[in-house]
DRENGUNU-179654 format. One record per residue (C-alpha): residue in one letter; y, x, z. Coordinates in steps of 0.02 Angstrom, whole numbers, plus 50000, padded with zeros to 5 digits. Layout:
N
aYXZ/...
END
This chain:
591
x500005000050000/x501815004649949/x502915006550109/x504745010650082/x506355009450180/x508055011650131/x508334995550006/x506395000849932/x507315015049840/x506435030049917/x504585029849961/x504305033150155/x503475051250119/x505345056650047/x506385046850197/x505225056150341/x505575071750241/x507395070350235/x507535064950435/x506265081150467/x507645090750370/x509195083350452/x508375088050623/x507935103850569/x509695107250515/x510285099150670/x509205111150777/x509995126850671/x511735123850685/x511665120050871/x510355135850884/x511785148450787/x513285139250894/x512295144251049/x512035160551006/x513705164750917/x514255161751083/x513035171151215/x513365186951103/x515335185251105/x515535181151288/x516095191051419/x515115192451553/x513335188351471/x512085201151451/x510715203151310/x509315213951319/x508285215751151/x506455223551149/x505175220851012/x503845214751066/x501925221051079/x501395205750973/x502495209750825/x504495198050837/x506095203750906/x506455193751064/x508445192851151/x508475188351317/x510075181651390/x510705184251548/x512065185151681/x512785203351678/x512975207251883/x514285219651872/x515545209551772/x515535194151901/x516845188651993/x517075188752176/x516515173952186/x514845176552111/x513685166252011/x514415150552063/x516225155352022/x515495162951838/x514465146151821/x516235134351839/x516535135151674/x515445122351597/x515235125851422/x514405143551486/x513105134051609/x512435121651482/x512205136151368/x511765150851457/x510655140151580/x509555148851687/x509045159551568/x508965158851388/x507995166851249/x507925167251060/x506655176650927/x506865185050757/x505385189550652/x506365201250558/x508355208550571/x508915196550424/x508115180050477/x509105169750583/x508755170250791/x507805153950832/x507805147051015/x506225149151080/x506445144651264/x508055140751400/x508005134051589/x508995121951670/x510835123951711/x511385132051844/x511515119951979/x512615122052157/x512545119052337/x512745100352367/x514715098852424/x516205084752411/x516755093552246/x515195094652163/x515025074152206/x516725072452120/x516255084651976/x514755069851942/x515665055451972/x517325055251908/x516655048251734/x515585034851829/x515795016951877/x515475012352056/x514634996452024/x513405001851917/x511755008551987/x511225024551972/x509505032752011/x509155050052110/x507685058752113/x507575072552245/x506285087552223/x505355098652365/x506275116352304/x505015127252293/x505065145052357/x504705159252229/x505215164152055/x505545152051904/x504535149451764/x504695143351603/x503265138251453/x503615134651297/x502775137851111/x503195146950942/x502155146950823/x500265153350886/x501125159751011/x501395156451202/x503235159151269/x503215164251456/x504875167851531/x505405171551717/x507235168851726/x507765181551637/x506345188151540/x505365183451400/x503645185451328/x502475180251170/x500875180851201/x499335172751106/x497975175051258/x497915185651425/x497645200651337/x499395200051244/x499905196451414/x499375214751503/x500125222951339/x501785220551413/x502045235951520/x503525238251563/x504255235151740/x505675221951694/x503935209951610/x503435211651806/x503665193351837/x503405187251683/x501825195051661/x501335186351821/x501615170451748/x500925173951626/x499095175251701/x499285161651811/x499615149951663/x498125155051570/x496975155051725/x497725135451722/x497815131351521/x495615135351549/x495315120051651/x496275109851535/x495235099551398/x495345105451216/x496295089151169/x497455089951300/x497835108751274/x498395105051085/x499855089951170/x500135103551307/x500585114751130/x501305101751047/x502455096051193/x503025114651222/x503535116851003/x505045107651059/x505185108451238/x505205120151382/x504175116851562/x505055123251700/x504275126151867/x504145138451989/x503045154352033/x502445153552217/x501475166052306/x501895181052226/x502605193352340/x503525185552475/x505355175852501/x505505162852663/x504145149552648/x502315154652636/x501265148452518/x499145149952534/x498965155052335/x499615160552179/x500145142552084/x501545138551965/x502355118752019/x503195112751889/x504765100051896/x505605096051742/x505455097851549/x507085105551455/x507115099751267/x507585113851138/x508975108051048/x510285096151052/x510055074651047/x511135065450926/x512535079050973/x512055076851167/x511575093251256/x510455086551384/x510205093351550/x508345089351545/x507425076051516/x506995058651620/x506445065351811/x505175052751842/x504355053451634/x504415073751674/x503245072351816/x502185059651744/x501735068451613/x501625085951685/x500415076851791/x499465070951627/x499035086251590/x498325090851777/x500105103751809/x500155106551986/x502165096952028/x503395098452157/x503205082052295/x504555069552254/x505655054752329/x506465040852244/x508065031352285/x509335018552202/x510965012052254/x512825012152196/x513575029352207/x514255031852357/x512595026852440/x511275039752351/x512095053952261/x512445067652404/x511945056552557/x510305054852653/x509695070752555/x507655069152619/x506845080952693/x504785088252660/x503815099452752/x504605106952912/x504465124352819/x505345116452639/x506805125852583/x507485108652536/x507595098252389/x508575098452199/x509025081752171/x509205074552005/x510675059151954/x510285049251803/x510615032951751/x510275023251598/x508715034651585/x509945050051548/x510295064251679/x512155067151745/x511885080751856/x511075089651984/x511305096452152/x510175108552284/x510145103552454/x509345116552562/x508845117052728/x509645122552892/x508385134052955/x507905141152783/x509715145652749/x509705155852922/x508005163352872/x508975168252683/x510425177352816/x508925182652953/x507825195352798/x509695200852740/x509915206652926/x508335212152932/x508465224752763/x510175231252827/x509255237653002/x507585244652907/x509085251252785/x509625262852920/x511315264753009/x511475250253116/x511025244253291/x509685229753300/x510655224453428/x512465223553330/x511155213653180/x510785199953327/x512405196253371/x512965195053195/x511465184553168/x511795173353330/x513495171753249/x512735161953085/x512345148253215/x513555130953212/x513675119953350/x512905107653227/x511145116253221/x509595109953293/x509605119553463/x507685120953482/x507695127753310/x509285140953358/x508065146453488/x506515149253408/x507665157953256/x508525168753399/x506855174653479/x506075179953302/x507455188553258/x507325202153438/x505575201853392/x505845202953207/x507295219153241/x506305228453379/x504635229553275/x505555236453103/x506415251053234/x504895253253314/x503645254453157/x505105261453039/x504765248952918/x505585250152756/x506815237352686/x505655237052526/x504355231252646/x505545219252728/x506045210252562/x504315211052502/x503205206052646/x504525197552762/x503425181652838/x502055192752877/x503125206352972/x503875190253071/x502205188253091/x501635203553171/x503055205153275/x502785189353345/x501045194653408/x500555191953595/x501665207353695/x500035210853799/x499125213953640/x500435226753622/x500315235953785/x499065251653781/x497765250953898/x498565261154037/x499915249554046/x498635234654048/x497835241554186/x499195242354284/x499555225054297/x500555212154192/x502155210154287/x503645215554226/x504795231154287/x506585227054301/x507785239754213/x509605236954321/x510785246454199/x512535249654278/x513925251254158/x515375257954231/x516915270054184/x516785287954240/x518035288454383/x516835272354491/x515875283254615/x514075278454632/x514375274654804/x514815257154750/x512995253954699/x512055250354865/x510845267054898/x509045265754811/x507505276654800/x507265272854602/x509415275354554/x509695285554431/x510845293854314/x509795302554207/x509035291254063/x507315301454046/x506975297454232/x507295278154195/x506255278154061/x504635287354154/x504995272654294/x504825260754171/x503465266154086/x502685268254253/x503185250654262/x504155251954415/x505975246454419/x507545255654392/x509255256654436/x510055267254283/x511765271354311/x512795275954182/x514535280954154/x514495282853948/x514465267853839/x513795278453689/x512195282753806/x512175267053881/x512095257653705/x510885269853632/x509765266253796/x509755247353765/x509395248753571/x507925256853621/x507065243853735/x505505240853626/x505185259153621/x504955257653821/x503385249253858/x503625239253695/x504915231253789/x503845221853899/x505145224954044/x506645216154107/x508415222654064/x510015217354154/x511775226154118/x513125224254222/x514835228254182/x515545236454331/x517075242054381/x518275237754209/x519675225754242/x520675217854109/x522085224954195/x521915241854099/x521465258854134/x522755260454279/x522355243554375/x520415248754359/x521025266354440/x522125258454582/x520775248154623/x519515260954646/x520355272754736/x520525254954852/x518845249154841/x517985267054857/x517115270455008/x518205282055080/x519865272755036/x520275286054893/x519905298154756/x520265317054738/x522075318154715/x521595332854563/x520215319054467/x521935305354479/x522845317654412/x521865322454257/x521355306054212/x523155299654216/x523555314454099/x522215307854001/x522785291853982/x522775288953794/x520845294953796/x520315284753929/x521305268153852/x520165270753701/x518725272953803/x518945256653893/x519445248853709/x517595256353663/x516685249453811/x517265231553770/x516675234853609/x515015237653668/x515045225453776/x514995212353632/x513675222753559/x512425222253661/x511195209253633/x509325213053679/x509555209853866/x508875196753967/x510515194954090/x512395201354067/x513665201454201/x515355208154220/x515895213854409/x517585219854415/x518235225454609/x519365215154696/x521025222054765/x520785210654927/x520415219055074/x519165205855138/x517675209055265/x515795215055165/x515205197555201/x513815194355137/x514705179155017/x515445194354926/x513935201854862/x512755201754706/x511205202254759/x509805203054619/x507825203254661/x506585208854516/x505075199654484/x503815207454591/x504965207654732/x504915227054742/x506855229254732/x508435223754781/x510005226954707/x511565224954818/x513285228154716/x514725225754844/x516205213854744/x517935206754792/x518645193654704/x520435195654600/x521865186454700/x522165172754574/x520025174054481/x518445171554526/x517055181354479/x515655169854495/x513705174054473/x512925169354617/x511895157854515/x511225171954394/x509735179854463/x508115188954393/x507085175154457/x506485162754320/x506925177054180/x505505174254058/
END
């Protein structure tokens, strides 16, 4: 039978042929536009390698070193660059005259949910009508894209790109920059063999004109574990332009349904509809307790808007916890200075039981990479298993000397005060000291120790090194004693007053007042270690009062250590017009 179209002029063979052409055409002019501009704009990188298989493949990508300070997200504002460049971008040429063909490109960049990003979506929409989000479980590794030319598979990380016919093509790629891409590569084949031969040729067919997008989990390590090597995929990103439309990708929910045809291990999903206001950048859900968070998609009318990454609290503190974490096994800084950096990422907004459990793996997480001098290649590489292993039982880490000597803790009593406080103030005790070897043989003995000490430099450097002490398994409590904010000459009139003897030698007054610029920087210096100091278990600050009163017994600090086999008196007077109060802090209940 005769079937034509168009009036009955043309048969149907010649009207498919001509639509097949005008796509074609359509798919070349938008392919040249794209790449006429990736090669003339600033910023953009290409990279160029032929590959093992035989074509010339240029990869796009963002060029680090000419972003602005701003980053990524500043480069990405301009909009015409992030529905072009995407997340990653590549095109092919069998040979230097023929014209580059797309052969695979990612989704666009997409931000941080925030009021202006909302506004960015919806200043074109109509709050009456109903729109549709789809959020996504983010998953935690590297992207990955699939797509198809010719007999050939195209495997792309982000910013890499592959051909490769079977696994073998896949190991041809040596070099190290094919490191993730190779990856993918072998996990997609390892998945494409449990898939039937019938399905496998709409898997290829799908790909001619599309590209899958997922993500590469379990290989190496970022913030969420994962049991094994998978790629979950999320969304499908056609190749060329719609009726002039550059879509962002295609349907959410037809995506998943038919990455889940052919068997595609997919990111979990949620599903919500409502006016605007009520379901784009509201109520973002949450997964698993572990989830980075979710991307969530805004469509309506079966066409995608925009989309927007929500992530969670406690993995964006993990994201600043392994930065920390690489500086100290980097070298140069204290693990202490790290924590209170760290403790400083904290809002008053946070879950507090999760600040808590976040501030106890980071001291754990610090004092194993000093102890163990691991690298900060190890750290970015292996980072929930080193959180692991420092989180191990402490008595698993005592030796067995220190086991058999019993499980109670030594107290470490470390008195912080200027050089011209005599030691007198510190009630006598058989285990004071001044010299920091002799603390740390008490300790390590596990008995306690009152370490006295009149440098903040030692003093600091003494504290950083807690976990190298009986892997820390000890008590530390610093107290600041002696400084008033009064300034160097207040803290020396009061303790010539408060000094046992009513006074100091008239020659150490005189040098230390002719010293006075050097000893105003070292009280600057002792504040600044004050704030410091993080990997104690108790801080106090004493300063002397410049009242007279009777040594009652109301006056004093008076600290007992666990075991009850010392007690710490520090005589104190109160300022005339503030009160020093710690009564309440003792060693008791410390854990």
């Amino acid at each position: 039978m005769d079937r034509s179209i168009n009036n009955g002029s043309e048969p149907i063979s010649e009207v498919l042929k001509i639509v097949q052409d005008k796509e074609e055409n359509t798919q070349s002019t938008c392919h040249s536009r794209w790449w006429t501009y990736l090669k003339s704009r600033f910023g953009v990188r290409q990279v160029t390698r032929r590959t093992p298989v035989g074509p010339t493949v240029h990869d796009f990508s963002v060029e680090k070193s000419s972003l602005p300070r701003g980053g990524e997200d500043e480069f990405f504002n301009d909009e015409t660059l992030r529905m072009i460049l995407r997340r990653g971008i590549s095109f092919i040429q069998r040979d230097v005259t023929d014209h580059p063909i797309l052969l695979r490109r990612g989704t666009p960049k997409f931000f941080d949910v925030s009021p202006e990003i909302i506004s960015e979506m919806c200043h074109k929409q109509h709050e009456k009508t109903l729109y549709q989000v789809i959020s996504m479980e983010k998953a935690n590794g590297e992207n990955a894209q699939i797509s198809r030319f010719d007999k050939w598979w195209v495997i792309a990380s982000k910013n890499v790109c592959l051909l490769a016919f079977n696994l073998q093509d896949v190991e041809k790629y040596t070099e190290a920059r094919y490191r993730f891409a190779r990856e993918i590569g072998r996990i997609f084949f390892s998945i494409i063999e449990h898939i039937d031969e019938n399905k496998r040729n709409e898997l290829q067919e799908l790909c001619e004109n599309n590209t899958l997008i997922g993500e590469l989990t379990g290989f190496g390590q970022h913030v969420v574990r994962y049991q094994k090597q998978d790629i979950y995929f999320f969304a499908i990103v056609p190749k060329t332009e719609y009726q002039n439309d550059d879509l962002i990708c295609h349907n959410p929910m037809d995506a998943i349904s038919r990455l889940r045809y052919f068997n595609l291990s997919t990111v979990d999903i949620k599903y919500r509809t409502g006016v605007y206001s009520e379901v784009v950048g509201v109520n973002e859900p949450t997964f698993s307790k572990d989830s980075e968070g979710c991307v969530s998609y805004v469509f309506t009318n079966g066409r995608v808007i925009g989309l927007y990454k929500a992530k969670t609290r406690k993995y964006q503190l993990l994201r600043k916890l392994r930065a920390k974490a690489k500086r100290l096994a980097t070298g140069g800084v204290y693990a202490d200075q790290l924590l209170i950096e760290f403790c400083k990422e904290f809002l008053k907004s946070d879950d507090k039981t999760v600040l808590r459990e976040l501030e106890q793996t980071a001291r754990k997480l610090f004092a194993y990479i000093t102890e163990n001098g691991i690298s900060a290649d190890e750290v970015d590489q292996r980072f929930i298993d080193i959180i692991d292993r420092s989180g191990e039982n402490e008595e698993q880490l005592l030796t067995p000397a220190q086991k058999a000597r019993g499980s109670d803790r030594p107290t470490a009593i470390i008195i912080c005060c200027p050089p011209f406080i005599s030691d007198t103030r510190v009630a006598a005790h058989e285990q004071s000291t001044g010299d920091c070897t002799v603390a740390r043989n008490l300790l390590v003995q596990g008995q306690d120790v009152v370490y006295v000490c009149h440098s903040p430099k030692i003093a600091h450097q003494f504290i950083g090194q807690k976990r190298s002490i009986r892997h820390g398994h000890f008590y530390m409590i610093v107290i600041y004693l002696g400084w008033c904010d009064g300034g160097l000459h207040e803290s020396l009139h009061l303790s010539r007053k408060r000094s046992v003897d009513g006074s100091v030698k008239n020659q150490q007054l005189i040098t230390f007042l002719k010293q006075s610029d050097k000893w105003d920087i070292l009280l600057e210096k002792w504040k600044e270690i004050r704030h410091m100091i993080g990997q104690t278990d108790l801080k106090l600050d004493i300063a002397l009062g410049i009242e007279n009163k009777k040594n009652d017994e109301s006056n004093n600090k008076r600290f007992r250590s666990e075991n009850g086999s010392m007690q710490l008196l520090i005589h104190s007077r109160e300022y005339e017009n503030e009160s020093i109060d710690a009564e309440n802090q003792k060693v008791e209940g410390i854990r």
